[in-house]
Structures are given as structure tokens and as C-alpha cells.
N, C-alpha and C positions, 0 to 999 in steps of 0.2 A: 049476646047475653052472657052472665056468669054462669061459672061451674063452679061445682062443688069438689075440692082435694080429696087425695085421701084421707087427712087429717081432719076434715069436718070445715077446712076453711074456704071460703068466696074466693075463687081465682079471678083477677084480672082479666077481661075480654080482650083479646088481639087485635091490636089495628093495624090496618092493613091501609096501604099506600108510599111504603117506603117513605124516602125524604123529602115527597111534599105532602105528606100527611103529616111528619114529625113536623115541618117550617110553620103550617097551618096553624098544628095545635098549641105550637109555642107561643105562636103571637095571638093566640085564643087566649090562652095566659096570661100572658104579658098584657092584654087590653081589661082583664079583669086588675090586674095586681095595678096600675095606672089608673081605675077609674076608682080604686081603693082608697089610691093615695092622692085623688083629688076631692074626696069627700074628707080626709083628713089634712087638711094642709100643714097644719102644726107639724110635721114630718118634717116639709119642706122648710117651711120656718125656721124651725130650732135647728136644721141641718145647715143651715147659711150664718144662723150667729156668730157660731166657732169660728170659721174660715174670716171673718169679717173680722174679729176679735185680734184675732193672728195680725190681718194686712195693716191693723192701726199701732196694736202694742208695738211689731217687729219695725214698724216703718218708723214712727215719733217716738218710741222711746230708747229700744237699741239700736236705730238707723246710724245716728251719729257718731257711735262709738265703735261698728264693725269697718273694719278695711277689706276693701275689695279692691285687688292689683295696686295696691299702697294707695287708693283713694279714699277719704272717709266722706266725701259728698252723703249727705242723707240721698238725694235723688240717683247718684247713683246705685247707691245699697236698694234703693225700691226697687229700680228695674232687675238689678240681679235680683230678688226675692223673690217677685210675683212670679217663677216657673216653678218654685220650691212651694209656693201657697197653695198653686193651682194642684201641683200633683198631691199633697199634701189631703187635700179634698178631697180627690176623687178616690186616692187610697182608703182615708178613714169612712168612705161609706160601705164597706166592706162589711163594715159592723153592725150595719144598718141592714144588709141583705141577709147575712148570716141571723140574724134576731129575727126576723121575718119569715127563716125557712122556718125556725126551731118552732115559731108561734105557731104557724101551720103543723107543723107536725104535734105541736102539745094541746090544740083543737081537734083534729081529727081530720080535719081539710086534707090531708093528703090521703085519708083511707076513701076520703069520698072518688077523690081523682084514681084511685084505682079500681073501682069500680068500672070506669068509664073506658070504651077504646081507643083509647088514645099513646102516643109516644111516650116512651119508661123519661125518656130526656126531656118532652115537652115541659114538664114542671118546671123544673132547674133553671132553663134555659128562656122560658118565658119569666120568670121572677129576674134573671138576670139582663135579662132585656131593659124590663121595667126598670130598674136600679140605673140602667144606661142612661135611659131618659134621664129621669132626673138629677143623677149626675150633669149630663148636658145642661139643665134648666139654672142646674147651681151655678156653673160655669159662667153661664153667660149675667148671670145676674154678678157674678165675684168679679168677672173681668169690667162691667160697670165701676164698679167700685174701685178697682186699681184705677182708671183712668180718674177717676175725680179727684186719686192722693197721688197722681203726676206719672203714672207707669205708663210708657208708648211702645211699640213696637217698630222695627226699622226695615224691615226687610219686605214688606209689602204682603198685600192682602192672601195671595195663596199660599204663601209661610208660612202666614199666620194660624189660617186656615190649618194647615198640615200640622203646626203644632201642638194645636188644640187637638185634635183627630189622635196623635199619641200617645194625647194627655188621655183622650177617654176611654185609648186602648188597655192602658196598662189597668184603669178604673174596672174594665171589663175584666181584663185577668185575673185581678186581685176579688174580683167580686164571686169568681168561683171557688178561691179559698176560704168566702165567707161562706159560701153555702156549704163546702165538706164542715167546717166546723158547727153550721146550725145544725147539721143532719146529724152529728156527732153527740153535741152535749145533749142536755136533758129539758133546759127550760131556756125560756129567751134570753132573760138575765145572765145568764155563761153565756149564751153566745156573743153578747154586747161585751161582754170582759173579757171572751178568750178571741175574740176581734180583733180589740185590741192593744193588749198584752204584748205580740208580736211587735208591731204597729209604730208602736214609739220608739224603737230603736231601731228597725229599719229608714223611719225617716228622719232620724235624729243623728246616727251612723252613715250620713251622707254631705253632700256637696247642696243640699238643701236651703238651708240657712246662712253657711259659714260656707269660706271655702276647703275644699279637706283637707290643703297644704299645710293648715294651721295645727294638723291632728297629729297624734303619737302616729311613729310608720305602720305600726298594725292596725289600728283603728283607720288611716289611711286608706292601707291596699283594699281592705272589707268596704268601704266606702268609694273607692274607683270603682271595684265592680257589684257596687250593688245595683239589681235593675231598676230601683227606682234614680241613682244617681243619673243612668245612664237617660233615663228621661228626662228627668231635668235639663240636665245638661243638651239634651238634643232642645228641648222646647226653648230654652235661652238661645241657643243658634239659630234656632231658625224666628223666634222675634226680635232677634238683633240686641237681644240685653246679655251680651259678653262685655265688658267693659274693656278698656283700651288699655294695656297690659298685665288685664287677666292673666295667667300661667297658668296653661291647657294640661294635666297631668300626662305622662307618658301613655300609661294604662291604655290599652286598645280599645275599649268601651269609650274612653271618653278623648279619644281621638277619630274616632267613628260613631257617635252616642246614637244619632240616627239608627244606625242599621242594628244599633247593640240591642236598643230599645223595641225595636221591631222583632226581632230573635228573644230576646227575652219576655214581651207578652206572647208572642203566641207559643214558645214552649211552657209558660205557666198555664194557660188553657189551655191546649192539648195533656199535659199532664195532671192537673189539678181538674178539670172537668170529665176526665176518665175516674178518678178519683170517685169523685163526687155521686156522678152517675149511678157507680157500681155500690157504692153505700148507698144510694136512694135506692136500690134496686132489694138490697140485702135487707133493709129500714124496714120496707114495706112488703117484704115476701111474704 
């Protein structure tokens, strides 16, 4: 049951079961914020537009004129893009997660979840669950779509697989930079803007679209090691859309993107969900 503070305020009940009581009440979470977002699917909807918007304008209209390894094939240029689309996506749902804490917290929903004994982390970590999901859902519906304007993969089905898998890691990471920001601003609307504000110049300052040899040397070196380059570039390797005298930058991220990509999601989560945590903690003291 609750207690009463010194200060006249409802303390939080203690849950007790260590970390399978926190895993429980996340995906208690997570199963509310997913049955949310299937009573609203316009979410999902309007969240596939964009990205879908992106794979036609980028492919048929500046396909023909970008050079990748001195080739200007439009089919070329599609295959290298679709890893810069995909991650491109899973990133800007960030914005999507972050506007979702804030709405919770600008309802009251989160005063109600502390009420209850449950995990200080369950919240966060169940909203970002859910966010996973249908990042995944997006996924698979975008990679639909690349196949029908000619993008293939070459390196066989568990590359593929693995690709995708660090495509929705970094989705994941980045998802908890949205939530320190929902928990942050004040109404949903800043969270949707201070989303992705960041956003566009992280994925715009990379090997996304273009390749970064074409960039000033500064704007370059911030674009070898940016961690979203470094997925890119690993998801291109491992679905075999490097083109045939691409020029692999020196930069150790993206002569190792894999492992770069692995090190850089999970020190954005271990860092940015301590973060997070510890303001949902302060939010609602």
C-alpha cells in the first residue's frame, strides 16, 4: 500500500522481486502501450508515409545523378540507399517515443504508475519495448517496398537477418534519448520538435545518402565516426549493397562498422537510459 511523506505526499509502494519483477512489469507495459497503438493505427500509418516518401523521391529522382564508386546506375544508387532509409526510420521514431512519454506525463498516467509496485524502470523500458515493435513492423513493411523499386540483398538470409537486428538496435538506443527528452520538455509538441531537431543533422552528416568522400574533410571525419554512419555502413556489408569500387574510408568505425555499431548502441543505452531512468525517478518524486 501507499504511505504518506513527510511532506503530506503519496509515496510509491516498493516492489519487490528484483529483476524478474522489473522484466515482468516492463513487458506489463509494453503490452498496454502496443494494444494503444493498435486501437490507433494512424501512428503506424503516418509513421511509414515518410520513409516510403524518402525510398521513391531518393531513388527516381536524385538516383540518376548521385555517384557511388564513379557509378551513376540509378539501381545501383538504390541498393546503396536502402541501409541509409532503413536506419533513417528507425532513428526518427525516436520522436515518436519521446512525444509519448511527455503525453503520459502531461495526462497524469505516470502519477497513476507510481502509485502501483511496480519497477522505477518498468515505465521507460516497457514504452521502449513497444516503440521496438513497431519499429520492427515498419521495417518489414519498408523492406517490402525497397524490393518492388529493385533493392536485393547478396549475402544470404542470416546477414540479412543480422542486419536488420542492428538496424533495430540502434532504433532501440536512440529510443531512449527520446524518452530523457519526453521526460524533459513540458508538452508533447517539444518533444516531437526537440526529437528531431538533433535528428537531421545526425543523419544528414553521414554516409547515409551520399557517400562522405564527397564532403569538406570536417564535415567528413564527424561523418566516419558518427554511430549512425557506422550502421549504415555495417547494414550495407552485410546485405551486400557495397558497390564494386566503393572506397571504404580509413576511419576505424567504418573499416570495422559492425563491431563500431555494436559499441556504439549499447553505450548509448547504458548511458542515455541511466539518464533517463534517473529523471523519471526525480519527474515523479
Amino acid at each position: 500500500m501507499s504511505t504518506i511523506t513527510g511532506a503530506g505526499r503519496t509515496a510509491a509502494p516498493r516492489a519487490h522481486g528484483g529483476i524478474g519483477q522489473s522484466v515482468r512489469d516492463s513487458l506489463v507495459v509494453a503490452k498496454r502501450n502496443l494494444i494503444r497503438m493498435a486501437r490507433i493505427p494512424e501512428m503506424v500509418i503516418f509513421g511509414l508515409i515518410q520513409p516510403i516518401m524518402f525510398v521513391v523521391l531518393f531513388s527516381y529522382v536524385f538516383g540518376g545523378s548521385i555517384s557511388v564508386g564513379g557509378n551513376t546506375d540509378p539501381s545501383t544508387y538504390r541498393g546503396f540507399l536502402m541501409a541509409g532509409i532503413f536506419a533513417q526510420t528507425v532513428t526518427f521514431a525516436t520522436a515518436g517515443a519521446g512525444a509519448g512519454i511527455a503525453d503520459d506525463m502531461h495526462k497524469g498516467l505516470i502519477d497513476r504508475f507510481r502509485s502501483l509496485p511496480m519497477a522505477r524502470g518498468a515505465v521507460l523500458t516497457g514504452r521502449t519495448l513497444a516503440d521496438l515493435v513497431q519499429t520492427a513492423l515498419t521495417l518489414v513493411v519498408l523492406a517490402i517496398v525497397a524490393v518492388i523499386v529493385g533493392w536485393r540483398t547478396h549475402e544470404g538470409i542470416p546477414k540479412a537477418v543480422a542486419g536488420f537486428a542492428l538496424l533495430l538496435l540502434l532504433g532501440y538506443a536512440f529510443s531512449w534519448i527520446g524518452a530523457l527528452i519526453g521526460l524533459t520538455v513540458r508538452t508533447p509538441e517539444a518533444a516531437t520538435s526537440g526529437g528531431l531537431i538533433w535528428l537531421f543533422p545526425l543523419t544528414f552528416i553521414s554516409n547515409a545518402f551520399v557517400p562522405a568522400d564527397n564532403m569538406p574533410m570536417v564535415l567528413r571525419n564527424i561523418a566516419e565516426w558518427n554511430p549512425f554512419s557506422a550502421t549504415v555502413q555495417a547494414a550495407r556489408q552485410l546485405f551486400g549493397n557495397l558497390p564494386e569500387g566503393y572506397p571504404v574510408p580509413a576511419a576505424w568505425p567504418m573499416q570495422h562498422p559492425v563491431w563500431a555499431s555494436l559499441i556504439w548502441s549499447v553505450v548509448i543505452i547504458v548511458f542515455f537510459r541511466t539518464l533517463a531512468v534517473r529523471k523519471y525517478r526525480s519527474a515523479t518524486a
